[in-house]
C-alpha positions as CSV (number, residue, x, y, z in Angstrom):
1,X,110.5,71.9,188.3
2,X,107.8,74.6,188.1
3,X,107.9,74.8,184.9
4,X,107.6,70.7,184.2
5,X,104.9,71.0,186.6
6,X,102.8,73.9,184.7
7,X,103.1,71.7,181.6
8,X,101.6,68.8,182.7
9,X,98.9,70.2,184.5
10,X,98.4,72.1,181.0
11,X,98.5,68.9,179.1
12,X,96.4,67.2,181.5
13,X,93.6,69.5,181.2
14,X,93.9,70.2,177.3
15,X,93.3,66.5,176.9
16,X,90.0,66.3,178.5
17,X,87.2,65.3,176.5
18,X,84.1,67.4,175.8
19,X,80.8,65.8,176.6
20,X,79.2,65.2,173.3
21,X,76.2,63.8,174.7
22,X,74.7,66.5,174.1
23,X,74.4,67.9,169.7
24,X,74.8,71.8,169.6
25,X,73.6,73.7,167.3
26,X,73.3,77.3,166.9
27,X,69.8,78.1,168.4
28,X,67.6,80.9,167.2
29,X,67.8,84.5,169.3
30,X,64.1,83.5,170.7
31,X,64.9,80.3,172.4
32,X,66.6,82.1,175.4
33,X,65.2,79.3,178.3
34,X,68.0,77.1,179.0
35,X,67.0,73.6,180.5
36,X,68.8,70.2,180.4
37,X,71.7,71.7,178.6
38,X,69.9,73.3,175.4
39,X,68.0,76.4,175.0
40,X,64.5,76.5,174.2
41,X,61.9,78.8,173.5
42,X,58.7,80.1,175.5
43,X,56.1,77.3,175.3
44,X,58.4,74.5,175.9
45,X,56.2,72.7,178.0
46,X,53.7,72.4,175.6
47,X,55.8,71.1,172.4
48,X,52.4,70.0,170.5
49,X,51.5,73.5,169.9
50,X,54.5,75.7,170.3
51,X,57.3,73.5,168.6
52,X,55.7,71.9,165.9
53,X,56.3,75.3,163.3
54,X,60.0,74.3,163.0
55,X,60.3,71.1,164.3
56,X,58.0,69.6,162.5
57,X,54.4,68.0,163.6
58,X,56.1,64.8,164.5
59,X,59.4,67.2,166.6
60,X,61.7,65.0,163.9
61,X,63.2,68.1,162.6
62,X,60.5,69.5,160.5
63,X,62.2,73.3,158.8
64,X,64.8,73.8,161.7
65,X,66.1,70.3,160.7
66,X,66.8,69.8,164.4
67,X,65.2,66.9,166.0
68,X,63.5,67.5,169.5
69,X,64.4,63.7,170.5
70,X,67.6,64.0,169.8
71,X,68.1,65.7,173.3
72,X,64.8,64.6,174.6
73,X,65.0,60.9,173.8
74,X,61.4,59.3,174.8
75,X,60.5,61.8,176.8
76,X,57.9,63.3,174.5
């Protein structure tokens, strides 16, 4: 019975989903502030000036091909 017990709990919690709402990607070693589930770099609160080098002058992606509204949706 233990044993029939251990393997469902197993399958029940293998089976759970990962939230995808969220893209991840493999952040440079600089963007070590975590906030709203992805890491960012110094500066964040000013994406205008401190972003725009990789993401591009629109944040669409620009070099790092990563686009800030991807996780940031209208906000910017």
């Amino acid at each position: 019975m233990k044993i029939l017990i251990m393997f469902l709990l197993v399958v029940l919690f293998s089976s759970c989903e990962e939230n995808n709402d969220m893209p991840k990607y493999s952040s440079p070693s600089d963007h070590t502030i975590s906030k709203d589930g992805a890491v960012h770099k110094s500066g964040l609160d000013k994406p205008q000036t401190n972003c725009v080098s990789c993401h591009g002058e629109d944040l669409k992606g620009g070099t790092s091909g990563v686009s800030c509204y991807e996780c940031h949706s209208k906000k910017w």
